[in-house]
N, C-alpha and C positions, 0 to 999 in steps of 0.2 A: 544422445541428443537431450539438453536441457529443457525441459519444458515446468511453465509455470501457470497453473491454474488457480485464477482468482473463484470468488464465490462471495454472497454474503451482502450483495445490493438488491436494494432495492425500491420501495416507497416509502418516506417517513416524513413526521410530520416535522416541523420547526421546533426548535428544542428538541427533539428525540433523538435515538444514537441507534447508531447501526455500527456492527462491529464485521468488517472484511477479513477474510482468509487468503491466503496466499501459498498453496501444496509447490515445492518444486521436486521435482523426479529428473532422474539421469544425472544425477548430483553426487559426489559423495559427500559424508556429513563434514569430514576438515574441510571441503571447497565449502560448503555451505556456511561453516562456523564462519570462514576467512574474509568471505565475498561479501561485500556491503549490498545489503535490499533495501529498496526504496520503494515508494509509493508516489507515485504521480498521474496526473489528472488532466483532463481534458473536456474544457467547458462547449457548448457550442459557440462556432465563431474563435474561438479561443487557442490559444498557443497551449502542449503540454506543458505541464509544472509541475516541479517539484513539489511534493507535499510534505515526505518524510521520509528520513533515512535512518540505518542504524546498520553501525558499521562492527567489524567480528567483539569489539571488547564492550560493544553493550552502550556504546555513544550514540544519542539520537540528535538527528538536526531535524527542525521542524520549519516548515513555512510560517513566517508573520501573520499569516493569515489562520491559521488553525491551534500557533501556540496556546497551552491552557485549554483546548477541547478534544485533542487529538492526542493519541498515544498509539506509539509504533510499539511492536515487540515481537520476539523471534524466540519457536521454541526447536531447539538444538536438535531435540531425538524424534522432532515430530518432520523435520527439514517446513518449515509454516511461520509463517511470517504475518501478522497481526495489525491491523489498523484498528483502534478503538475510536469511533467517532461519536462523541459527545454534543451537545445543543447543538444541532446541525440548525442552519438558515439556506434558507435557498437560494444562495450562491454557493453554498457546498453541492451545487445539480454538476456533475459531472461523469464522465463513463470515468472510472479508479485502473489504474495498471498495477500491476504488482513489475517490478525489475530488479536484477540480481546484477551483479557485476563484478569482476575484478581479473587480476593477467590478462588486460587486456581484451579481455570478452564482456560481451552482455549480453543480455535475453530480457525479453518479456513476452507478459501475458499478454492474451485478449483482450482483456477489460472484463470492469462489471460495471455496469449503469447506477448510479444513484441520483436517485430524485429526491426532493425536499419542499414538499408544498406547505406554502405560507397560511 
């Protein structure tokens, strides 16, 4: 069973950065390498969204909204997957997903909360 554990939210202030983790287990690493993970979010009130992707050759697609403050990245031998979040504003106040996918399958995380007080 795939399971994916986020971690790494929490309270920050505007302008600060908080950096997310994303463990997935019951993986192997060529599924891991192959699978595209993303990061996606969910504000109160609000629709999930896409925030960031990065797919097996190291391609990241990012949301209009966090381009130039956000950096995805994925380490191979650790199966972990990375959000570097930069001048956060508090409209980055979101619980964060981490999600894997590909053949057809997908998983995600729990979430992790981030807050961002003005």
């Amino acid at each position: 069973q795939v399971q994916l554990v986020e971690s790494g939210g929490g309270l920050a202030q505007a302008g600060g950065s908080l950096t997310l983790s994303c463990v997935a287990s019951g993986i192997t690493g060529l599924t891991f390498r192959i699978y595209v993970m993303g990061w996606y979010r969910q504000a109160p009130g609000k629709q999930r969204e896409l925030v960031a992707d990065i797919r097996g050759g190291g391609f990241a697609n990012y949301a209009d909204s966090v381009k130039g403050r956000f950096t995805i990245s994925r380490d191979y031998a650790k199966k972990t997957a990375y959000l570097q979040m930069n001048s956060l504003s508090p409209d980055d106040t979101a619980v964060y997903y981490c999600n894997i996918k590909g053949n057809g399958r997908e998983y995600w995380g729990e979430g992790t909360l981030v807050t961002v007080s003005s």
